[in-house]
N, C-alpha and C positions, 0 to 999 in steps of 0.2 A: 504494500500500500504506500502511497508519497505520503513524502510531508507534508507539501503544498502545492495550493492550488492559485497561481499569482492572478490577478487581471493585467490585463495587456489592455495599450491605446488601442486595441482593434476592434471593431465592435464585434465582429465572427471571429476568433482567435483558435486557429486550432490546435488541437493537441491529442496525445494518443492515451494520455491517462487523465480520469475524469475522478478519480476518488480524491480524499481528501480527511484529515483525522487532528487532532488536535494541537499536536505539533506544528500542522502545517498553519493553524490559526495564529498560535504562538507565536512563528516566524513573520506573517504576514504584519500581526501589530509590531514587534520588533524593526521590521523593516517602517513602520508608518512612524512608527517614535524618534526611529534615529535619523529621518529623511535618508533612507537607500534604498536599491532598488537591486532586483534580481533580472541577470542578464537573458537565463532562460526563457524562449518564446517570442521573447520581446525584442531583438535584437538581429541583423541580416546576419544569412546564415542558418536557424534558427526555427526559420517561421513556421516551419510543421510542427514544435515541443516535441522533436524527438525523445523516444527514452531512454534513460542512463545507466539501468538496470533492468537485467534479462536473466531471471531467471526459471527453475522448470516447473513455477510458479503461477508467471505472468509477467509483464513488463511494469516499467512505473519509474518518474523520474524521480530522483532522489540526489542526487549531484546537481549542484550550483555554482556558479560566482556570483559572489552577491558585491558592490563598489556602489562610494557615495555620488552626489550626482553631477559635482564635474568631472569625476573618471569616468560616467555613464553618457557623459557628451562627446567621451573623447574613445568613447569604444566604435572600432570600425565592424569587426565580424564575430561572430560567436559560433564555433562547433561541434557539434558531437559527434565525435568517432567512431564507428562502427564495433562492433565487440568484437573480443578477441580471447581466446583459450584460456591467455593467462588471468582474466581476473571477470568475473560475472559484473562489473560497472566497466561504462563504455568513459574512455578519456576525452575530457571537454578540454577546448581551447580556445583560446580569446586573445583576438589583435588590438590590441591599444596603442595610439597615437603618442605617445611620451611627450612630443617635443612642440604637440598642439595645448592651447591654455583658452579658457573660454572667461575665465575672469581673472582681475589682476590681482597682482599677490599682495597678502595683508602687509600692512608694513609698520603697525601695530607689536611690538616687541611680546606687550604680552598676553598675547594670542598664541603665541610657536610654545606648545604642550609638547613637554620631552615624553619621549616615548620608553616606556620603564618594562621590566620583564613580567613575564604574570606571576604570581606564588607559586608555590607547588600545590597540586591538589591533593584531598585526604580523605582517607576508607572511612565511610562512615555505615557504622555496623549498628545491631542493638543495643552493642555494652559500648559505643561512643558514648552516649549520653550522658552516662552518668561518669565514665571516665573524666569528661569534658568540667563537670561539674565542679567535680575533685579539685580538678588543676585549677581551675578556680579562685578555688578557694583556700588555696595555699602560700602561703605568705611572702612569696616574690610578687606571683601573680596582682596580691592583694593591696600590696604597696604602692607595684604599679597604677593602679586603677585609682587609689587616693589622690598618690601625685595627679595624676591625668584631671581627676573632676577639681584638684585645687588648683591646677590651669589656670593660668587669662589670658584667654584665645584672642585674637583680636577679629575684628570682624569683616575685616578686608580679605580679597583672595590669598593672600600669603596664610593668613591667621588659619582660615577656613581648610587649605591642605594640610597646614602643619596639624591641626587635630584631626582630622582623619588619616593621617599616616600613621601618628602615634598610636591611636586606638587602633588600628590595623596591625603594628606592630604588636600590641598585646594579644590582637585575638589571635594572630600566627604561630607567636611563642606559647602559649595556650597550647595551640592544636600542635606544635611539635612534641610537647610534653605528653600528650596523651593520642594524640591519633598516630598512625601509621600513612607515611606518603606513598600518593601512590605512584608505583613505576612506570613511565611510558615505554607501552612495547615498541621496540624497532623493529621495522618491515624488512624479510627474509628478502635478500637481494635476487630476482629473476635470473637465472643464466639461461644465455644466448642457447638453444641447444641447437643450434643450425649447424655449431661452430664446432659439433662434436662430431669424432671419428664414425661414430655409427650413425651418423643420420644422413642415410641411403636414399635411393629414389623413392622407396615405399613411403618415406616421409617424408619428401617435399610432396608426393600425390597428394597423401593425406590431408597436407597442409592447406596446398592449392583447393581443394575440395572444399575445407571447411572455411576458408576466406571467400571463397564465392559464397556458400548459404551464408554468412557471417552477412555482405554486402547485400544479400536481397531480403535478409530479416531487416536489416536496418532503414530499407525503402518503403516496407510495409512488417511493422512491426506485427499486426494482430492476425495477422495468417498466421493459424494454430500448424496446420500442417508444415510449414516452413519451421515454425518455430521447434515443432519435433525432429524436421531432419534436423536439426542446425545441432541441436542436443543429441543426437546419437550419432551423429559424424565427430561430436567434441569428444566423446567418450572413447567412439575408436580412434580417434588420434592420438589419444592419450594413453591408450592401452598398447597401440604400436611404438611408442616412446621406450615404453616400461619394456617393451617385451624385446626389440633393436638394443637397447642398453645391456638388459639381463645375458645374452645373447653373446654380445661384443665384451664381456669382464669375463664369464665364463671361457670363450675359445682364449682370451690372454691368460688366467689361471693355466689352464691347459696348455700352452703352448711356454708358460714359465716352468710349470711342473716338468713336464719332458724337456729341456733345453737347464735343467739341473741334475740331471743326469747323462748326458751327451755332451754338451760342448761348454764349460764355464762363460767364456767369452760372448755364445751366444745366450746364456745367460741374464750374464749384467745389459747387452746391447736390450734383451726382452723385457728388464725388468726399466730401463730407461726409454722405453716407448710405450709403456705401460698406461700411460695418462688415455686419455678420452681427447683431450683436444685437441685442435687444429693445430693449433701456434702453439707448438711443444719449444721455437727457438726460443720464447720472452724468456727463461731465466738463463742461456747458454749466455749470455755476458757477464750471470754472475760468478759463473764456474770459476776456479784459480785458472789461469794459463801454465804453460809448461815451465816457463821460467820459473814462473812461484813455486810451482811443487818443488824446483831443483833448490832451489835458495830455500824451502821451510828445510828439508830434508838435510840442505847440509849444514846450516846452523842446528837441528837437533841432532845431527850426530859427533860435533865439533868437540875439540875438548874446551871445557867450562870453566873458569876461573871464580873462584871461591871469595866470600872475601870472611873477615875475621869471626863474624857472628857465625855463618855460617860451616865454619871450622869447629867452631868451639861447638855446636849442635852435633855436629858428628861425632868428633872426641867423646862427647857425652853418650852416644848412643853405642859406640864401640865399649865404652866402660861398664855401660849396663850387659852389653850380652857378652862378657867375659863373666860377668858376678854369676848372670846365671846357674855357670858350673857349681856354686856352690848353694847351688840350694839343689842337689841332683836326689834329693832322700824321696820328693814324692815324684820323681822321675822315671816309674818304674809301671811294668805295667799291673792290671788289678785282674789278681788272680780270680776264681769261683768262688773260693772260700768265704772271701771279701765280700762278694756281694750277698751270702747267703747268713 
């Protein structure tokens, strides 16, 4: 289901998803309180409200750029990309004029709002609550809050941030004390699998196959029928990835296993082409050259010049394993009796 459902200057405005749910109302007054506006539908490029999300569900947009309203004078086209294997949201993109300005710059000093980082966000569970409480009420916390209300704020903009940073800075230290931050997950980087050894003609077919249905869902998203080849040609593309990959580690396991028993040389050349990818040269610059090996090997095998500390460490170590000899009484071995 979308979030929203925007109006557009158009009086007939089309678009392919017509639901709508309480987020997308929440967006809509957000967007009327802050004066912004949402690029989608409204914008060349656009004008069908392609969907942004496809999945074996139904469609629905749900991806946005949303910009205030002199970046929205200075947007030239807006797109939505067709889907692709790697991710059920299709990528939106948007041309903007940078170096076009439709009004002129303030020149009012204190108007230029520095732009600050956001806090960290925090797990709020059942036992927040009353954890929250606690910290509170505990006598750093409490101090702060006395100084804070015996303040004299003043009532100018200066006056006006400086008390709400401060009480911000309480409730933060607050919530480190007792909430838990939370961690943003970093997105698992795509690799190219084009660029692998095992992607054969069966997968560029593949491929080629499903970027056609990929491009004719996206002209008419609500052909059900289109919409299910598109999703079982995604599946078998995906399944011949898995199975070309499985395939291509297997014959090299095998081809290392026997070439460890035949030839060493062709060994290590098996186990150094061993990788999957194309461009196996990116690290052969960082190999040592011949030179190096010769210069590590004959400085480690050179004779070593000592110096005092390092004498007297050894003298000490030769003195210990002479004394040894004289401790030779449990140096014997332990007969049955002994252990019985």
């Amino acid at each position: 289901m979308t979030l929203v459902k925007i109006a557009c200057n158009q009086k007939n405005r089309l678009n392919f998803d017509h639901q709508i749910n309480n987020h997308g109302k929440q967006l809509i007054n957000l967007c009327k309180n802050c004066d912004i506006k949402i690029l989608n539908e409204r914008t060349k490029g656009d004008s069908f409200g392609r969907a942004t999300f496809h999945g074996n569900n139904g469609i629905s947009v749900v991806d946005y750029i949303i910009c205030d309203q002199e970046l929205f004078g200075n947007t030239n086209y807006f797109v939505v990309k067709p889907p692709t294997y790697l991710s059920d949201h299709s990528q939106i993109v948007t041309w903007v004029g940078i170096g076009q300005t439709n009004e002129k710059p303030d020149t009012n000093p204190g108007c230029n709002i520095e732009m600050t980082k956001l806090p960290n966000q925090y797990i709020w569970d059942n036992h927040s609550k009353n954890k929250f409480r606690e910290s509170l009420r505990s006598q750093d916390i409490q101090k702060k809050l006395n100084e804070f209300m015996n303040s004299d704020f003043t009532t100018d903009l200066n006056g006006t941030n400086q008390c709400v940073t401060e009480f911000q800075n309480i409730l933060l230290e607050t919530s480190r004390k007792s909430l838990k931050i939370k961690k943003s997950k970093r997105r698992r980087k795509i690799a190219n699998v084009a660029q692998k050894k095992w992607f054969d003609k069966d997968c560029r077919i593949k491929r080629h196959d499903l970027r056609k249905l990929s491009n004719l869902k996206h002209r008419d998203p609500t052909n059900v029928e289109l919409k299910k080849n598109y999703h079982d040609a995604l599946k078998s593309y995906k399944a011949t990835l898995q199975l070309k990959q499985n395939e291509f580690h297997n014959k090299k396991m095998n081809e290392l296993e026997t070439a460890s028993q035949m030839d060493f040389n062709l060994f290590w050349n098996t186990l150094k082409n061993l990788t999957d990818n194309l461009n196996t040269d990116t690290n052969s610059g960082n190999s040592p050259k011949n030179h190096e090996w010769y210069s590590h090997f004959e400085q480690l095998h050179c004779d070593h010049y000592l110096s005092e500390e390092q004498e007297t460490i050894i003298g000490k170590l030769k003195q210990k394993e002479n004394s040894k000899n004289l401790l030779n009484e449990l140096d014997t071995e332990i007969t049955t009796k002994e252990i019985k």
